[in-house]
C-alpha positions as CSV (number, residue, x, y, z in Angstrom):
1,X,53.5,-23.0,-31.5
2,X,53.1,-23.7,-27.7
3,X,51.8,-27.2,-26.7
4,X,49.9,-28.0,-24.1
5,X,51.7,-30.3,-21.6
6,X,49.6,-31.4,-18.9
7,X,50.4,-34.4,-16.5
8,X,48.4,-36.8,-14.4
9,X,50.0,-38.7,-11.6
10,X,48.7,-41.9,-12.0
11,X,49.9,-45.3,-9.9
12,X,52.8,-43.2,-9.3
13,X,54.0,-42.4,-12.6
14,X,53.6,-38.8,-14.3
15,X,51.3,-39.8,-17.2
16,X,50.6,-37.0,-20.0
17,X,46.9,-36.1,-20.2
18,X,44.7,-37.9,-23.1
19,X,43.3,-35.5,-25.2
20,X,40.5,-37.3,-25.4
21,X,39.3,-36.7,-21.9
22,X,37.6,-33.7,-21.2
23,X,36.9,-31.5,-18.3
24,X,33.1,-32.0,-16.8
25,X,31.7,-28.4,-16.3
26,X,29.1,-28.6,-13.5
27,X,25.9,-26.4,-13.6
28,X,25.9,-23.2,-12.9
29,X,22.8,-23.5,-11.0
30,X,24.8,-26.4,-9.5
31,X,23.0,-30.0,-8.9
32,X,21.4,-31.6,-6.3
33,X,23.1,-35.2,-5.4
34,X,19.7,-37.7,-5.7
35,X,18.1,-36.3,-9.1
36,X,19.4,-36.8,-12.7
37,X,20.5,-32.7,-14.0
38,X,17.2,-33.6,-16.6
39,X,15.1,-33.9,-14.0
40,X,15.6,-30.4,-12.4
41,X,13.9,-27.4,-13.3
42,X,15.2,-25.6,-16.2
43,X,17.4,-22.8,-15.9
44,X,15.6,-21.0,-18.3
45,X,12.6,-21.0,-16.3
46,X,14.6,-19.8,-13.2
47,X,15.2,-16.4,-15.0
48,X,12.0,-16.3,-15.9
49,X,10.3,-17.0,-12.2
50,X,13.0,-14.6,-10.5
51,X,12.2,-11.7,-13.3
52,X,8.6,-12.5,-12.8
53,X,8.9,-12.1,-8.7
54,X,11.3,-8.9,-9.6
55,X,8.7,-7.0,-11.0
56,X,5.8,-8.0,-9.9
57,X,4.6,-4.9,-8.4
58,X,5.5,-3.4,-12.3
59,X,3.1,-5.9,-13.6
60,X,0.3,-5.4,-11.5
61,X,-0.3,-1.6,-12.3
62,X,-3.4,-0.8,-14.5
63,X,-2.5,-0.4,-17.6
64,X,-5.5,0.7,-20.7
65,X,-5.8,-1.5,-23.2
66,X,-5.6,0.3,-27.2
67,X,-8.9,-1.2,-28.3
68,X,-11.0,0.2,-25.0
69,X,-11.3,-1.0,-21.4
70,X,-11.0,-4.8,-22.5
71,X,-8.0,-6.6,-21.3
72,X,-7.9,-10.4,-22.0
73,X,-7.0,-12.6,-19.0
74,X,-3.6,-13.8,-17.6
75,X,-2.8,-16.4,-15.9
76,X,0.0,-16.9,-12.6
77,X,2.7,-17.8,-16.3
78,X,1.8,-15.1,-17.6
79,X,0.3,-17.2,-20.7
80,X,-2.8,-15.0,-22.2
81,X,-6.2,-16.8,-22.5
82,X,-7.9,-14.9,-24.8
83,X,-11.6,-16.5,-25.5
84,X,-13.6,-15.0,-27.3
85,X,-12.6,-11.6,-27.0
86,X,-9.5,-12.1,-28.6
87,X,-10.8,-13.3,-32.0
88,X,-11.2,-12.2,-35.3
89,X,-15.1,-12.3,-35.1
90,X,-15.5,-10.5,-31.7
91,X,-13.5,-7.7,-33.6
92,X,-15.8,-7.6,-36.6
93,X,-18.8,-6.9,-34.4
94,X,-17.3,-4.3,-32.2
95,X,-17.2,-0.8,-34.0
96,X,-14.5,1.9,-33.3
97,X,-16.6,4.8,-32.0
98,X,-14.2,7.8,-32.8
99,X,-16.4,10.4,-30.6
100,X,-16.4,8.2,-27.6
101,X,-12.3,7.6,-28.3
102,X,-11.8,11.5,-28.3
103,X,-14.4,11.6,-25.3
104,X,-11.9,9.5,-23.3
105,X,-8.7,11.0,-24.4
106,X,-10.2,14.7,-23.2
107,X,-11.2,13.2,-19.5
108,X,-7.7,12.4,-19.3
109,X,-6.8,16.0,-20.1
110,X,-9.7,17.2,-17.7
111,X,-7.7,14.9,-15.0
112,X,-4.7,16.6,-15.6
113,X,-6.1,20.0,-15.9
114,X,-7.6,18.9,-12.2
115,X,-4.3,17.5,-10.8
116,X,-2.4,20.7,-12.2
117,X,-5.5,22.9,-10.4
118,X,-4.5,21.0,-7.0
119,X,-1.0,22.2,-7.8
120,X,-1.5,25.7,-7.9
121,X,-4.0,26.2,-5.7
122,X,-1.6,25.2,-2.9
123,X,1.1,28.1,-3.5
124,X,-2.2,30.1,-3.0
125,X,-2.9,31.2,0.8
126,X,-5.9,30.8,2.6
127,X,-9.5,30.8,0.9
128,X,-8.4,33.4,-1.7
129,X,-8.4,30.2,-4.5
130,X,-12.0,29.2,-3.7
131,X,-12.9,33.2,-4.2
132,X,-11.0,33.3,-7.6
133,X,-12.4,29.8,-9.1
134,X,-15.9,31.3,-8.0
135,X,-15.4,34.5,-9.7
136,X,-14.2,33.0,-12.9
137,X,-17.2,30.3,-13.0
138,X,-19.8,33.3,-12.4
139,X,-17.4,35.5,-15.3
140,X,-17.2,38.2,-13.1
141,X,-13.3,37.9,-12.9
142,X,-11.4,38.0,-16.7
143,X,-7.9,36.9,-16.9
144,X,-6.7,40.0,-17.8
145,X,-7.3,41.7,-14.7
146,X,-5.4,39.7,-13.0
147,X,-1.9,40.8,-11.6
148,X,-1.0,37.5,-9.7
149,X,1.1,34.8,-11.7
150,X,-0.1,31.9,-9.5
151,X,-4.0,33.3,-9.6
152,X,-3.4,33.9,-13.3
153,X,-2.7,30.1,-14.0
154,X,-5.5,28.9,-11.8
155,X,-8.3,30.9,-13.4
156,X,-6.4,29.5,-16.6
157,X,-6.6,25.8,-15.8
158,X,-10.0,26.4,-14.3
159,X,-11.5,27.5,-17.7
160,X,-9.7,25.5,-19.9
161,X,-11.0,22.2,-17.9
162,X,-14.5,24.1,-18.3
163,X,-14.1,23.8,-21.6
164,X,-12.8,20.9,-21.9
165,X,-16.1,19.3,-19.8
166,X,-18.2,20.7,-22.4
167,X,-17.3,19.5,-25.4
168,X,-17.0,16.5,-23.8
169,X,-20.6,16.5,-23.2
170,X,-20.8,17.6,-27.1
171,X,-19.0,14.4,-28.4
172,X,-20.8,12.0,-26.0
173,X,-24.4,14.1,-27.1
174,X,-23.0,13.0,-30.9
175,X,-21.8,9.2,-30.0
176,X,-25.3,8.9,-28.1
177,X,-27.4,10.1,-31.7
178,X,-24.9,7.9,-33.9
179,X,-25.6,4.6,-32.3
180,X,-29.2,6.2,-32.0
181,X,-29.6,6.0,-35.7
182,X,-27.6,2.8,-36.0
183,X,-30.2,1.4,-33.7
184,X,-33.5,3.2,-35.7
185,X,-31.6,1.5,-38.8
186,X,-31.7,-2.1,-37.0
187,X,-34.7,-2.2,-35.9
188,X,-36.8,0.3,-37.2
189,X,-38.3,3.3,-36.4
């Protein structure tokens, strides 16, 4: 077994190390020379300002919330306040409406439908696009006549957001008559 021999000069005379003493490791968010290393801030919350400056712009993007369009507040820490919106009781009185819910998740389809629309529509020249979504709203053009892969898919997205819009319409028509009735129940006819 190796021992650890290490010498001090001290007063001129080679002095073996106590092994009581022990090395002093600084900081290494290093120190500044006036303020006790309690009184500085805390290296823990260095990370987190520095993560919380690093993605910033990630933090700020809109994001839905599970439970609706409700989002409870935030503030600069990041330390949620949430009222009265985030209790127990506040969730009692709010009802899941499963018509609306579906209502929402098919606009999002609709959007996509629209973005994919946009898509297509610009490998199609000139105003040939506008002609074929007019013929396929008026029914005059069915998707079997046509040849054209890129026409094809348009008149295909086109009709399948159509659809889409209506029975939206249907299951906002059924949210409408459900709180209707829950209303008529309430207070009376």
């Amino acid at each position: 077994m190796e021992q650890d021999e290490s010498f001090e000069i001290y007063e001129g005379i080679i002095v073996p190390v106590s092994p009581l003493l022990k090395r002093e490791r600084s900081s290494r968010y290093g120190s500044v020379s006036d303020l006790d290393d309690e009184e500085l801030i805390d290296p823990a919350e260095i990370d987190r300002v520095f993560l919380r400056e690093a993605f910033a712009p990630i933090l700020a993007l809109p994001v839905k919330s599970r439970k609706g369009g409700m989002k409870p507040n935030t503030d600069d820490d990041g330390i949620v306040d949430w009222g009265a919106f985030g209790t127990v009781d506040f969730d009692k009185y709010v009802e899941f409406d499963k018509f609306r819910y579906k209502a929402d998740k098919l606009k999002e389809e609709v959007q996509n439908e629209i973005f994919m629309m946009e898509m297509i529509s610009g490998h199609i020249k000139g105003i040939e696009k506008y002609a074929i979504i007019e013929r396929v709203y008026n029914g005059t053009l069915d998707l079997g006549e046509v040849a054209d892969f890129e026409t094809y898919c348009l008149a295909q997205r086109y009709l399948r957001a159509k659809r889409l819009q209506r029975e939206i319409g249907e299951l906002e028509e059924k949210s409408r008559k459900r709180q209707e009735e829950k209303a008529r129940k309430i207070f009376g006819p």
